[in-house]
Predicted model as a PDB file, atoms N, CA, C, CB and O in Angstrom, pLDDT in the B-factor column:
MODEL        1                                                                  
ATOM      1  N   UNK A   1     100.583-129.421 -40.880  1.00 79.00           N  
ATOM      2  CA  UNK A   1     101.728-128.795 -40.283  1.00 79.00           C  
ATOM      3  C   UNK A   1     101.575-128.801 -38.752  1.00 79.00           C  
ATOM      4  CB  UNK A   1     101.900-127.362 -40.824  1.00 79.00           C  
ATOM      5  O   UNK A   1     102.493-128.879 -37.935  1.00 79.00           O  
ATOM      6  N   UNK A   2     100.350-128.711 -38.522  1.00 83.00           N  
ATOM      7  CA  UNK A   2      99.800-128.091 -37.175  1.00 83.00           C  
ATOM      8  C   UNK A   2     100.879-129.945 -36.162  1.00 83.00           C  
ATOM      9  CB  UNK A   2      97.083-127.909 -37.162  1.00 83.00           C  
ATOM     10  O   UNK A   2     101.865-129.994 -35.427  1.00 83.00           O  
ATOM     11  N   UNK A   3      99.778-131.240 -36.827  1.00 89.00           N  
ATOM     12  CA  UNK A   3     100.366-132.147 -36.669  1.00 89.00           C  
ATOM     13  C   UNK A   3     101.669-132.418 -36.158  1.00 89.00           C  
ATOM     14  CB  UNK A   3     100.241-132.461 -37.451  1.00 89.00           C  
ATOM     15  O   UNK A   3     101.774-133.031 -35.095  1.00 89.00           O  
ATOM     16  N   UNK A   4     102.760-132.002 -36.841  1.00 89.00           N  
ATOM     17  CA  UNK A   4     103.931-132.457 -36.965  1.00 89.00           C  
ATOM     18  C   UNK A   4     104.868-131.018 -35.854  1.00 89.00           C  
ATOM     19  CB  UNK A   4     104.282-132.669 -38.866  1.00 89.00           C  
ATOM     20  O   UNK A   4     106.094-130.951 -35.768  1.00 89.00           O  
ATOM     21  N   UNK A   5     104.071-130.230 -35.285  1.00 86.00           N  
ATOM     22  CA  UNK A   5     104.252-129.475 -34.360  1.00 86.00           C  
ATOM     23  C   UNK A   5     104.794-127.713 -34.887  1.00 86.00           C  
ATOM     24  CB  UNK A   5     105.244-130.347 -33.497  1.00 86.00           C  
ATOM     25  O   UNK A   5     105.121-126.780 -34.154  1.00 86.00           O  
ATOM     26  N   UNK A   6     104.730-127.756 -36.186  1.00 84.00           N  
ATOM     27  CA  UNK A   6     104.969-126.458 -36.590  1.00 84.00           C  
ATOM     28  C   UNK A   6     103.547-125.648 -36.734  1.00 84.00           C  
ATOM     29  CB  UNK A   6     105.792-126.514 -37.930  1.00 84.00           C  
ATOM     30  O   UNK A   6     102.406-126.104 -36.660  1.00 84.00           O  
ATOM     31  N   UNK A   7     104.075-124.021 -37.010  1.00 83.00           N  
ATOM     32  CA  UNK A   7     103.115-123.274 -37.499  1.00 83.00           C  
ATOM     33  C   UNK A   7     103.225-122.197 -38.530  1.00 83.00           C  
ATOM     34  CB  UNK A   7     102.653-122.824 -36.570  1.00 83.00           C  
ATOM     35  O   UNK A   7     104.400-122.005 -38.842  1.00 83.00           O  
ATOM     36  N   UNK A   8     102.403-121.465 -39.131  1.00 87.00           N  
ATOM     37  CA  UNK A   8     102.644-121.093 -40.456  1.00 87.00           C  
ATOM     38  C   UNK A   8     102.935-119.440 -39.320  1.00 87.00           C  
ATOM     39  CB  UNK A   8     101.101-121.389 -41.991  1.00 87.00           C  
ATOM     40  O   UNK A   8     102.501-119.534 -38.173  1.00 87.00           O  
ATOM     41  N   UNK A   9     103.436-118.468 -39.605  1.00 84.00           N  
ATOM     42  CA  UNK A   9     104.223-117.262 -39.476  1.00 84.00           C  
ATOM     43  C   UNK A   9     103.812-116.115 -40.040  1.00 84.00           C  
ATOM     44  CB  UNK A   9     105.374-117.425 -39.913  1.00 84.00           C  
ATOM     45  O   UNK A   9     104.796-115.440 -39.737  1.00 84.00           O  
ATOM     46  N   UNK A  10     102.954-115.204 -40.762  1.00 92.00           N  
ATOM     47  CA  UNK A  10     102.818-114.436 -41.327  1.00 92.00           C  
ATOM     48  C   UNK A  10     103.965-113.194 -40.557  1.00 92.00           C  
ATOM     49  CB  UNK A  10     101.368-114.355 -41.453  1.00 92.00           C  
ATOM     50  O   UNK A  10     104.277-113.242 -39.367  1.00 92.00           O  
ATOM     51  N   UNK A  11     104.440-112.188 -41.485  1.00 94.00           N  
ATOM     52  CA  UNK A  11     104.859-110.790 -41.577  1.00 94.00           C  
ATOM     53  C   UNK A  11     104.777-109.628 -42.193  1.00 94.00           C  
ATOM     54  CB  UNK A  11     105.580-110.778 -41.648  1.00 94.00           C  
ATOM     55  O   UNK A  11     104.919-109.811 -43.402  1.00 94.00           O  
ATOM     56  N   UNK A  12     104.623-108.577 -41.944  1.00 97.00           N  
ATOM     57  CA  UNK A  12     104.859-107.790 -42.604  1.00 97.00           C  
ATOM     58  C   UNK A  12     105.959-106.856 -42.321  1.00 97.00           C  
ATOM     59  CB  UNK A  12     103.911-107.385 -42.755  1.00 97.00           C  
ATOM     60  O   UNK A  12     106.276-106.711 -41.141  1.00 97.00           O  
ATOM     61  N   UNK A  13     106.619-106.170 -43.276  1.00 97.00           N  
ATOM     62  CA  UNK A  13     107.695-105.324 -43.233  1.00 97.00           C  
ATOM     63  C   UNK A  13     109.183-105.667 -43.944  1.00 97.00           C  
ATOM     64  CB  UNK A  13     107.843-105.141 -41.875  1.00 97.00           C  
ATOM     65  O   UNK A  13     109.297-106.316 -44.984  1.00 97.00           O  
ATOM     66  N   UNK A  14     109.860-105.323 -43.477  1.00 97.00           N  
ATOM     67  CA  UNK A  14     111.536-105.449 -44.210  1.00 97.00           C  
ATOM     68  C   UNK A  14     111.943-106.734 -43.752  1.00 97.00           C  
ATOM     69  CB  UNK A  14     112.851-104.204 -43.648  1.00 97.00           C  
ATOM     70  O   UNK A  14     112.262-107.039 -42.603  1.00 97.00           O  
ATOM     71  N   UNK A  15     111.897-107.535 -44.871  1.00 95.00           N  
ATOM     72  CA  UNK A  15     112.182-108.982 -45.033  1.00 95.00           C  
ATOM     73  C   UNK A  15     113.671-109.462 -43.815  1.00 95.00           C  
ATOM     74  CB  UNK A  15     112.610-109.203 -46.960  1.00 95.00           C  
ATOM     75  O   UNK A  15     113.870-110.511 -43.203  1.00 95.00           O  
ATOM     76  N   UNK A  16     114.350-108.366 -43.861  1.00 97.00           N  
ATOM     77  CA  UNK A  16     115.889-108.935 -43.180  1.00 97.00           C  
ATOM     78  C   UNK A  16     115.128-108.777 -41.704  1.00 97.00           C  
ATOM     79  CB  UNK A  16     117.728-107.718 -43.481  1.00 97.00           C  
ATOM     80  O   UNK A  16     115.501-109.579 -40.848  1.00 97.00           O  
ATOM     81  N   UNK A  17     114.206-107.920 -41.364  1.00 97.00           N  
ATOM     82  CA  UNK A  17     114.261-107.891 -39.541  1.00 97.00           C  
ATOM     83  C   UNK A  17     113.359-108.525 -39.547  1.00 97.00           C  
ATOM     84  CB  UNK A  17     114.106-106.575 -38.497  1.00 97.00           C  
ATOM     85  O   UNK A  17     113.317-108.961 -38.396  1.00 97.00           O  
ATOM     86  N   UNK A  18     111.818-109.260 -40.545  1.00 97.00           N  
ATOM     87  CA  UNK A  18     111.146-110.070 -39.716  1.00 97.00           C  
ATOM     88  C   UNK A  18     111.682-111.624 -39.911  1.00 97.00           C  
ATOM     89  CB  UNK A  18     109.633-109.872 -40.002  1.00 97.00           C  
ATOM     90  O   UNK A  18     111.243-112.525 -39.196  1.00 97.00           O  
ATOM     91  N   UNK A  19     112.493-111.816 -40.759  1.00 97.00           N  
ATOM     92  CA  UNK A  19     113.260-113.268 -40.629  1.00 97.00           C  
ATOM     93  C   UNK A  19     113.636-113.659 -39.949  1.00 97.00           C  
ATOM     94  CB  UNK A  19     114.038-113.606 -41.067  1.00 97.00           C  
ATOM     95  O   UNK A  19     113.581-114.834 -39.587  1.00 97.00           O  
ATOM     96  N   UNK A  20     114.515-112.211 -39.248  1.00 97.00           N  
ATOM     97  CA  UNK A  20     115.559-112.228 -37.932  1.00 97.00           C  
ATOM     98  C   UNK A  20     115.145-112.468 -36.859  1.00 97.00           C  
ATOM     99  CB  UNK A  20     116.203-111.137 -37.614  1.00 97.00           C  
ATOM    100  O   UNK A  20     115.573-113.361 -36.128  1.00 97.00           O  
ATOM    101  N   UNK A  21     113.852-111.365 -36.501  1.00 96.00           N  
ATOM    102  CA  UNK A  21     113.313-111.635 -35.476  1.00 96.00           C  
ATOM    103  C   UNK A  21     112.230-113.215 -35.200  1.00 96.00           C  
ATOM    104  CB  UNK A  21     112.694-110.375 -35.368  1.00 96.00           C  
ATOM    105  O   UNK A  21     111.868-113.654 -34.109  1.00 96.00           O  
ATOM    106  N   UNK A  22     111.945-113.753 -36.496  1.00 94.00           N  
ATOM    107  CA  UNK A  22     111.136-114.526 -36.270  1.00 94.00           C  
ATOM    108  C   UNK A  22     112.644-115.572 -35.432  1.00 94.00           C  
ATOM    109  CB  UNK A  22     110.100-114.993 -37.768  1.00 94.00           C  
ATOM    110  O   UNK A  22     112.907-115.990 -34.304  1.00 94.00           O  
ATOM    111  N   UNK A  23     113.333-115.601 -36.905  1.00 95.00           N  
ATOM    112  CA  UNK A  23     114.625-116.693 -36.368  1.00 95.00           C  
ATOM    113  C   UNK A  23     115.290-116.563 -34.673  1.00 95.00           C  
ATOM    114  CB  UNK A  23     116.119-116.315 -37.501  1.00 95.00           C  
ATOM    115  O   UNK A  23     115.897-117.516 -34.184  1.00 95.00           O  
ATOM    116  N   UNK A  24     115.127-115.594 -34.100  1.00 95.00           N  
ATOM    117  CA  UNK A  24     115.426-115.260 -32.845  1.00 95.00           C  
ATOM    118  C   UNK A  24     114.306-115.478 -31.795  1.00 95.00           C  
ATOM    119  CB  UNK A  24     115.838-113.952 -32.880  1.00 95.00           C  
ATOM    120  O   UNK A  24     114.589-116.195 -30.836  1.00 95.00           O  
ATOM    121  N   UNK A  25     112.993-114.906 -31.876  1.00 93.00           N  
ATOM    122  CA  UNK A  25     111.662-115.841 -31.018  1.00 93.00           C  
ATOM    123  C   UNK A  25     111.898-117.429 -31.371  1.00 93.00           C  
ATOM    124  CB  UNK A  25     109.792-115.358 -31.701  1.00 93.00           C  
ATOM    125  O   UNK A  25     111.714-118.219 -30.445  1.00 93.00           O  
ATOM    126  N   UNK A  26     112.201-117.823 -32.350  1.00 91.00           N  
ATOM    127  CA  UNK A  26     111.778-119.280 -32.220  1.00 91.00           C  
ATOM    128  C   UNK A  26     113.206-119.851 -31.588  1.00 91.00           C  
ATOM    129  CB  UNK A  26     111.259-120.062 -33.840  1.00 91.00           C  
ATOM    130  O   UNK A  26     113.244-120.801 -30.806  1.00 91.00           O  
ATOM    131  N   UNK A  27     113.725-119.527 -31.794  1.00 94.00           N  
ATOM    132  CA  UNK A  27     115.531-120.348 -31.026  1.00 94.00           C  
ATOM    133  C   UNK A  27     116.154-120.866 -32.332  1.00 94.00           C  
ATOM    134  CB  UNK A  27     115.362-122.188 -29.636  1.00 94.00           C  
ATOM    135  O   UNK A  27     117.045-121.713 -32.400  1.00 94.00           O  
ATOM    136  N   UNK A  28     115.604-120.285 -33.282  1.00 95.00           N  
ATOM    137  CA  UNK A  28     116.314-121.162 -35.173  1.00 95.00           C  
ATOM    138  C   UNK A  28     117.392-121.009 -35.176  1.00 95.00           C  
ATOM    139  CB  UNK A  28     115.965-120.556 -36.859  1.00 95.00           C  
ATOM    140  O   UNK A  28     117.646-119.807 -35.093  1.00 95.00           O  
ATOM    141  N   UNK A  29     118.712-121.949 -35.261  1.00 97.00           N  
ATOM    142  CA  UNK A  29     119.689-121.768 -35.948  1.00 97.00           C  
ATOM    143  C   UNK A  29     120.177-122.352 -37.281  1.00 97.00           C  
ATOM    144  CB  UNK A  29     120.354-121.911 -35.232  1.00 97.00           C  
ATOM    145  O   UNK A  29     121.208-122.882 -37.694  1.00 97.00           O  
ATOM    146  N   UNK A  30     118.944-122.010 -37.778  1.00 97.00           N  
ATOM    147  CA  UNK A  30     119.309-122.494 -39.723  1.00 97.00           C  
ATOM    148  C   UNK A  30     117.834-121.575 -40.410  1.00 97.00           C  
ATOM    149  CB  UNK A  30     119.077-125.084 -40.236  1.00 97.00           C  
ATOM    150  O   UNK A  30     116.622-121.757 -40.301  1.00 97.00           O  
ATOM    151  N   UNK A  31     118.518-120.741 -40.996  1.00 97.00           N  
ATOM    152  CA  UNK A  31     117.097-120.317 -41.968  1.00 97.00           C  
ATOM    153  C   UNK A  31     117.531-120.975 -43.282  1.00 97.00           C  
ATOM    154  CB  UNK A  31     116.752-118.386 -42.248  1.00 97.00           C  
ATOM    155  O   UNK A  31     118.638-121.407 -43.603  1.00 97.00           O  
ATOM    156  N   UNK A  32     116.242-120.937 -44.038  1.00 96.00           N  
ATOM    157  CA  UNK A  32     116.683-121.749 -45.116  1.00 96.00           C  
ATOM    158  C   UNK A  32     115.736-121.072 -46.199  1.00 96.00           C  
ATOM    159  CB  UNK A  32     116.508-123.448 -44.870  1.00 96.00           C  
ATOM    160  O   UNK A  32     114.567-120.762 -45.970  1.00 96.00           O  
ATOM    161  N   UNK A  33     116.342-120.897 -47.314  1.00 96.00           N  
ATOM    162  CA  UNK A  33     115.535-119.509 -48.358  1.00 96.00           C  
ATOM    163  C   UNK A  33     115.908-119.972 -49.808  1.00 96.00           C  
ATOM    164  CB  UNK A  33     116.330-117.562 -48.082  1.00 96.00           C  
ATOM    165  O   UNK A  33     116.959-120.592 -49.967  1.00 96.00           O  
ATOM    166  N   UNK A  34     115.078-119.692 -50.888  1.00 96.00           N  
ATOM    167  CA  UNK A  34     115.383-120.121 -52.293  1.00 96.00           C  
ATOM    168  C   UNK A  34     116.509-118.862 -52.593  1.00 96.00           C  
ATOM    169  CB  UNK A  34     113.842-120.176 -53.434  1.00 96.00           C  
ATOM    170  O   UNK A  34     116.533-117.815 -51.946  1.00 96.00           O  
ATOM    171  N   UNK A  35     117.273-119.141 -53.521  1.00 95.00           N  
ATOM    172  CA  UNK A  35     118.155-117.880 -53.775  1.00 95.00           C  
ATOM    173  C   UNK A  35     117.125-117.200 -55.031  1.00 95.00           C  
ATOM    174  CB  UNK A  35     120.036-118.329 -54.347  1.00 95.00           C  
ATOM    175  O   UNK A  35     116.347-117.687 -55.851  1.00 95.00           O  
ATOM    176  N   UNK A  36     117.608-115.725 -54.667  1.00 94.00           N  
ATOM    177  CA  UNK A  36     117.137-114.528 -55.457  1.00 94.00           C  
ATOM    178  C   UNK A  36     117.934-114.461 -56.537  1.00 94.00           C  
ATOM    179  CB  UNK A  36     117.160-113.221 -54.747  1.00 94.00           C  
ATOM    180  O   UNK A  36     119.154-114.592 -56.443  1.00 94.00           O  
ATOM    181  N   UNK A  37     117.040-114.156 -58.160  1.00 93.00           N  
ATOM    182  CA  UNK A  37     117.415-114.073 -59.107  1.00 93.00           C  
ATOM    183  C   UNK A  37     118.279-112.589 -59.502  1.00 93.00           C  
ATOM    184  CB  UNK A  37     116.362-114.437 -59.715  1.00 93.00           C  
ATOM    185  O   UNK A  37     119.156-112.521 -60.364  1.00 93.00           O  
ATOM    186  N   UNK A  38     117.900-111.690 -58.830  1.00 96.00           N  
ATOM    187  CA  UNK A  38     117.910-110.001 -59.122  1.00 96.00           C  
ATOM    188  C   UNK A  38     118.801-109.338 -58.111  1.00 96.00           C  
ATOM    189  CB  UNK A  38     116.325-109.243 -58.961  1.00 96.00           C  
ATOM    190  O   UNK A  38     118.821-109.830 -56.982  1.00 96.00           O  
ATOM    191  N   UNK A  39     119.403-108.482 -58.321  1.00 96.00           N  
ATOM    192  CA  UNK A  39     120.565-108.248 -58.027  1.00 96.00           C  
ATOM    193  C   UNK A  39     120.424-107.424 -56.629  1.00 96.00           C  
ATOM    194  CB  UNK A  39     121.252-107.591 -59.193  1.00 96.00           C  
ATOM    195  O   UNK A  39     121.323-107.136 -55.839  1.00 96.00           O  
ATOM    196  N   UNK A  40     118.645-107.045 -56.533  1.00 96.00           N  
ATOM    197  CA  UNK A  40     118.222-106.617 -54.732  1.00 96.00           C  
ATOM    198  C   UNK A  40     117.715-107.450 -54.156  1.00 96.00           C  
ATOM    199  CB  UNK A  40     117.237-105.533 -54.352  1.00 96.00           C  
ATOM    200  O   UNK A  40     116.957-107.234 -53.210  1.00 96.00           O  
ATOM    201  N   UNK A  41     118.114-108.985 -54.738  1.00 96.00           N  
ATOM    202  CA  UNK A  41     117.701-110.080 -53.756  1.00 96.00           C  
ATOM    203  C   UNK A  41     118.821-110.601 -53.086  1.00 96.00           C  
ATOM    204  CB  UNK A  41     116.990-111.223 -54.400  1.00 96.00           C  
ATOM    205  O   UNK A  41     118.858-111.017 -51.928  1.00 96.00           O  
ATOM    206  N   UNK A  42     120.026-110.524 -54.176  1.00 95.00           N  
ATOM    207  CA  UNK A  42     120.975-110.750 -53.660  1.00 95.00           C  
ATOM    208  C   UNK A  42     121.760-109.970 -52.438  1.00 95.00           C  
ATOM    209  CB  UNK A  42     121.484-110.860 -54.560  1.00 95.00           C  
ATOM    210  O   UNK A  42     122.703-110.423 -51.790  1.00 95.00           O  
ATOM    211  N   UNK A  43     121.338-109.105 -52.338  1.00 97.00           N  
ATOM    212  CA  UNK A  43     122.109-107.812 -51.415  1.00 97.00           C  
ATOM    213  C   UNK A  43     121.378-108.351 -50.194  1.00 97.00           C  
ATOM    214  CB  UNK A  43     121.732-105.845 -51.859  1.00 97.00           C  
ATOM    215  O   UNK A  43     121.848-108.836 -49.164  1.00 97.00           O  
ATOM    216  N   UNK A  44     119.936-108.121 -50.608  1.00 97.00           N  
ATOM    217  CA  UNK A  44     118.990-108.432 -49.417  1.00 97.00           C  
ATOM    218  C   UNK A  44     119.337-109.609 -48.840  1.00 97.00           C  
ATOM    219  CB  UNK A  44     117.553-108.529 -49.763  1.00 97.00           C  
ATOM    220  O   UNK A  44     119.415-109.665 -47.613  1.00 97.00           O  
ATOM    221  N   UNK A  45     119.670-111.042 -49.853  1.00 97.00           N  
ATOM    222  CA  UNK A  45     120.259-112.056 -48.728  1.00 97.00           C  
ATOM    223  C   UNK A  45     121.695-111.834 -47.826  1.00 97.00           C  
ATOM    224  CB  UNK A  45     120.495-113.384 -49.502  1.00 97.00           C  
ATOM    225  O   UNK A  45     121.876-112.277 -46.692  1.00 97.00           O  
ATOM    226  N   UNK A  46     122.598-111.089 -48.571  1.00 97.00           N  
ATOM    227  CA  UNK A  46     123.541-110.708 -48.028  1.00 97.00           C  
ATOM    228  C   UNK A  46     123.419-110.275 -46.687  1.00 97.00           C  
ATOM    229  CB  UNK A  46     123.981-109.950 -48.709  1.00 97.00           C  
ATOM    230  O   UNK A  46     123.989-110.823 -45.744  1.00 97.00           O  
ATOM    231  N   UNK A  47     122.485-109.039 -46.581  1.00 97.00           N  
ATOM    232  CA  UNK A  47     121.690-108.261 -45.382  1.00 97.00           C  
ATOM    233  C   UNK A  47     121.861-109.139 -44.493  1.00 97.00           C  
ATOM    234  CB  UNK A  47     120.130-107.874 -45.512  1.00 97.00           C  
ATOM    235  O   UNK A  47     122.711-109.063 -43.606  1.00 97.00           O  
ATOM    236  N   UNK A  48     120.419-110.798 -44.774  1.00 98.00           N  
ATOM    237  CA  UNK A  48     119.669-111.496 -44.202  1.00 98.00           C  
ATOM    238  C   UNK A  48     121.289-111.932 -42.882  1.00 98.00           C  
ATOM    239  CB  UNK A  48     118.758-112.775 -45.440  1.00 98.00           C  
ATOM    240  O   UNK A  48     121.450-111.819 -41.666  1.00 98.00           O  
ATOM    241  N   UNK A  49     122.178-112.447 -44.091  1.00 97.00           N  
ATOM    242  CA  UNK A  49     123.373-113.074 -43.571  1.00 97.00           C  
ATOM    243  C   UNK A  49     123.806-113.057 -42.492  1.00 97.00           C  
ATOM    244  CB  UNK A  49     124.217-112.820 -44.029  1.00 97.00           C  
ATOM    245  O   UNK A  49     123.846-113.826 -41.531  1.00 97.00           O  
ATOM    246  N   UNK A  50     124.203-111.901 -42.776  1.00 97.00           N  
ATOM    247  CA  UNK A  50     124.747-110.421 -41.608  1.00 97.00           C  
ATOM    248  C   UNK A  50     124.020-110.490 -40.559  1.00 97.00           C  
ATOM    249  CB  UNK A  50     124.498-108.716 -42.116  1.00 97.00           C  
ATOM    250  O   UNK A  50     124.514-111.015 -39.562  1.00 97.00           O  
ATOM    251  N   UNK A  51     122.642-109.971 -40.513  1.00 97.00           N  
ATOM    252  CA  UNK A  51     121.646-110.299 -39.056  1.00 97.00           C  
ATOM    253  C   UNK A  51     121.937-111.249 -38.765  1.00 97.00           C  
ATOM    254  CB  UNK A  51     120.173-110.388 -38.993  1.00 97.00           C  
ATOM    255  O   UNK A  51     122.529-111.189 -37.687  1.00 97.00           O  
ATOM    256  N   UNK A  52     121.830-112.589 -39.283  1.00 98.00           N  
ATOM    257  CA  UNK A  52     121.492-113.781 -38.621  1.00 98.00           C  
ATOM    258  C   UNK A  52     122.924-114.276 -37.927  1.00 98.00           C  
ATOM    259  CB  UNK A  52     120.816-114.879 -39.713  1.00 98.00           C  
ATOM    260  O   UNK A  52     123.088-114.758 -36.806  1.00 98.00           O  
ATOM    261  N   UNK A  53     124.128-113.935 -39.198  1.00 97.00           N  
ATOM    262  CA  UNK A  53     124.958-114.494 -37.927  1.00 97.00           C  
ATOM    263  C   UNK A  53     125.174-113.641 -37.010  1.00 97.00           C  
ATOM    264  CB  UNK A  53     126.242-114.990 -38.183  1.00 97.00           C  
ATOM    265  O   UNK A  53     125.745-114.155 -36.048  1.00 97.00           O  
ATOM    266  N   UNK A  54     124.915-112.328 -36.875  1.00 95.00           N  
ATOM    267  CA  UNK A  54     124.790-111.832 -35.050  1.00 95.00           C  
ATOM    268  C   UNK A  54     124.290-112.890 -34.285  1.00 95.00           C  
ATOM    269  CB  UNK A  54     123.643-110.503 -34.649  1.00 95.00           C  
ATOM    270  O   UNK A  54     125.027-113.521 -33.528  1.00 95.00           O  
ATOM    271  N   UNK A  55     122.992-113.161 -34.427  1.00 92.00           N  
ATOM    272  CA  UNK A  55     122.203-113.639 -33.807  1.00 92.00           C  
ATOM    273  C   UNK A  55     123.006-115.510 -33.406  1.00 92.00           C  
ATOM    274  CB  UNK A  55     120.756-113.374 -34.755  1.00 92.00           C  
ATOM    275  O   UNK A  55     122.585-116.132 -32.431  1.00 92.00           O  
ATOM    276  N   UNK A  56     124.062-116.079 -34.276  1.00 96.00           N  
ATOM    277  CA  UNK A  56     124.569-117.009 -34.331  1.00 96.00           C  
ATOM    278  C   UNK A  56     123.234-118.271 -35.477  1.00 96.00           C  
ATOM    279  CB  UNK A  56     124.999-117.236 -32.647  1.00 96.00           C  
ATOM    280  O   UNK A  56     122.960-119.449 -35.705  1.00 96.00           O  
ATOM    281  N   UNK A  57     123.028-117.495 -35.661  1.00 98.00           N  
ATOM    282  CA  UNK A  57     122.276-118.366 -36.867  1.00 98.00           C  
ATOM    283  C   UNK A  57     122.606-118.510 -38.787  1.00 98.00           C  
ATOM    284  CB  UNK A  57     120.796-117.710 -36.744  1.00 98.00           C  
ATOM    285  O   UNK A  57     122.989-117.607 -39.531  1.00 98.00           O  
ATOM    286  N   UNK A  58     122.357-119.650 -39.068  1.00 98.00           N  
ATOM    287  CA  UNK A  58     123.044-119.856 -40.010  1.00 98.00           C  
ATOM    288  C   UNK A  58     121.851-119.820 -41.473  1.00 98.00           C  
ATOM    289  CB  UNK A  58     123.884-121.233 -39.625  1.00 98.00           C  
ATOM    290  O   UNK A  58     120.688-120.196 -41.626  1.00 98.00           O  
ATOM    291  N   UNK A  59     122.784-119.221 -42.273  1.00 98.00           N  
ATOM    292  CA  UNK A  59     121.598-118.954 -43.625  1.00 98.00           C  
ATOM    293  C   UNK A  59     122.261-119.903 -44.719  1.00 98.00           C  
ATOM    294  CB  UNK A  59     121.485-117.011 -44.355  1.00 98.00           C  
ATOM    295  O   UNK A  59     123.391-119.958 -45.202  1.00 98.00           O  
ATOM    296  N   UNK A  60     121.055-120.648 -44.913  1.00 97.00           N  
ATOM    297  CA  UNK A  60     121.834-121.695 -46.050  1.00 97.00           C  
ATOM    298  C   UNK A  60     120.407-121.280 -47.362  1.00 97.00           C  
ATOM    299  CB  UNK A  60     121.973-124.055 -45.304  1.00 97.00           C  
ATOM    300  O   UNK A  60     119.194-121.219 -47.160  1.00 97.00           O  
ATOM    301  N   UNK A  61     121.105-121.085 -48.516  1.00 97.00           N  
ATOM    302  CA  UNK A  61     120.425-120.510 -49.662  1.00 97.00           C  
ATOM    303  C   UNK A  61     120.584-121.552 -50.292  1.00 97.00           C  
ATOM    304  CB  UNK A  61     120.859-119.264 -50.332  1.00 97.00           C  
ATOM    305  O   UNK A  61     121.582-122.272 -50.277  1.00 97.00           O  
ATOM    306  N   UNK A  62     118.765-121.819 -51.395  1.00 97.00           N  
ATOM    307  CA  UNK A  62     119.018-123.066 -52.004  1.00 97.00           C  
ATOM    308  C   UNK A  62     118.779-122.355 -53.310  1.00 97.00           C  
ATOM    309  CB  UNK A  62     118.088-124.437 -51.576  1.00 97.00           C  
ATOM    310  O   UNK A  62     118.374-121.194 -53.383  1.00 97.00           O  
ATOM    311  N   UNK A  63     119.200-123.527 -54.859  1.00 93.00           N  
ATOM    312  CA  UNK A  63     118.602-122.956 -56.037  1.00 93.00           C  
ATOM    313  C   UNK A  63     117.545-123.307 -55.704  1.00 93.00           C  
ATOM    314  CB  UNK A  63     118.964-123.284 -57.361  1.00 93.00           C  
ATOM    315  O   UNK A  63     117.415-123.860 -54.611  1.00 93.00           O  
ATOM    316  N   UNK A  64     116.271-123.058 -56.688  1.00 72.00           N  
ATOM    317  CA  UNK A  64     115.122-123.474 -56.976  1.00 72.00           C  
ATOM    318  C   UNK A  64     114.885-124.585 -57.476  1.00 72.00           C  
ATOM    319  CB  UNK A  64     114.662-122.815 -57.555  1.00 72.00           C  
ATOM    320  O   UNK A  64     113.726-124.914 -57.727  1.00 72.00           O  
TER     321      UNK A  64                                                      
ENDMDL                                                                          
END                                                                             
């Protein structure tokens, strides 16, 4: 990874503000996430949504 100019990210805390904030330090405008099976994953991506497009960033959810 290191190679190809990325790096791995660790967080801890509430999934919607360290996504956000990571997506906002790095300049990201695309997060990209498996979709949640359970019905507080779904809300929670909803959440994610919401932050990010403040921020003008875009959340694209994949199946698995």
């Amino acid at each position: 990874m290191r190679r190809r100019g990325g790096r791995l990210v660790v967080r801890t805390g509430d999934v919607v503000e360290q996504v956000s904030r990571v997506a906002y330090e790095s300049g990201a405008r695309r997060v990209h996430i498996a979709r949640g099976a359970t019905g507080y994953a779904q809300r929670r991506q909803e959440r994610l949504r919401t932050a990010l497009a403040e921020e003008r960033c875009a959340l694209h959810i994949h199946d698995r």
